[in-house]
N, C-alpha and C positions, 0 to 999 in steps of 0.2 A: 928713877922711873920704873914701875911695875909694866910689866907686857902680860896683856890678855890676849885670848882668842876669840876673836868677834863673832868669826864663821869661819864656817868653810866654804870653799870657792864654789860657786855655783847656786847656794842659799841665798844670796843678794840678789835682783837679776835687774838688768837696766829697766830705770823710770820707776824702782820699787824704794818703798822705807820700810825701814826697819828697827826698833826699842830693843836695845839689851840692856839687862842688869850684871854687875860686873863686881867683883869683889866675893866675898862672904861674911858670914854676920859677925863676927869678932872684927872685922873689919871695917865693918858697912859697905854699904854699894854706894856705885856712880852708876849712874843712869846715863846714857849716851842713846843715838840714833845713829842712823846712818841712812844714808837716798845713795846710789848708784846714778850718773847723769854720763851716757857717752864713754862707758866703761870704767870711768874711773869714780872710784868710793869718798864721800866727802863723809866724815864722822863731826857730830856733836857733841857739848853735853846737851842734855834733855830741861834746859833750864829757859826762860822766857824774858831776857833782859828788861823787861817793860813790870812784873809781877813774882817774877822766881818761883815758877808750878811749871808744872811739865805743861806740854807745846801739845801733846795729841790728849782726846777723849777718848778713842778706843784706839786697842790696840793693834799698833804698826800703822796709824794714820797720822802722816805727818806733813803732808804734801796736799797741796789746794787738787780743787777738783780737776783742772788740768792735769795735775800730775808737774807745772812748772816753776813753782814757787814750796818755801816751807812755811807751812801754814801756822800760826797757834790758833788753836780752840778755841781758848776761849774768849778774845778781843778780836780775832782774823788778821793780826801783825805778819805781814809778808816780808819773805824773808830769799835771798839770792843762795840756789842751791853749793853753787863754787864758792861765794865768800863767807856767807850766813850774816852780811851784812841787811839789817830789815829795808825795805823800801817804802814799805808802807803800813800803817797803822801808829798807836800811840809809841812806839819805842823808834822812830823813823830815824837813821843817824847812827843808833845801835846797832850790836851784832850780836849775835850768840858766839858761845864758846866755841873754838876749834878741837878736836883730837887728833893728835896724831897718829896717823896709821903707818901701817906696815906691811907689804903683801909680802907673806912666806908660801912655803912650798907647800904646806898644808891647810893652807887661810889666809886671813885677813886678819891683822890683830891690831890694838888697840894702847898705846903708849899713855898711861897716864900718871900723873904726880904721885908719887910716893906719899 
């Protein structure tokens, strides 16, 4: 497992999302989000179980207009911010990917597969 730094503490702020890129290019990147719900950080990958494209059109939108679901772009597949289980649209049953996170002393960071 590689450990990123997501953020730092205070960069996320409840009811908000957030798109990082993660890695470097001899590497490549993983694309991950994150939405903050009730103070605690629920991390993705940025992947669309229904299509496999990223979930926002612009950036850092990821979250329906409410602000209480996670949105994809570009079919409007609803998705449950605690599980990332979809509830509705074509991929209903699915879930997007999980990350695991971390909170340290100086962030948030991001566990992902080697």
């Amino acid at each position: 497992m590689q450990k990123y730094l997501l953020c730092r503490h205070g960069e996320l702020t409840e009811g908000q999302s957030k798109g990082f890129s993660l890695g470097d290019s001899a590497a490549g990147t993983a694309n991950v989000f994150a939405v903050m719900k009730n103070g605690e950080v629920f991390a993705y990958k940025n992947n669309c179980p229904h299509r496999g494209i990223n979930l926002e059109w612009q950036e850092d939108q990821f979250l329906d207009p409410d602000g209480a679901l996670i949105q994809c772009a570009s079919h409007g597949a609803l998705f449950q911010i605690e599980t990332g289980e979809c509830v509705a649209g074509p991929c209903a049953g699915d879930a997007l990917t999980p990350v695991p996170i971390e909170y340290g002393r100086d962030g948030i960071y991001v566990l992902m597969a080697d």
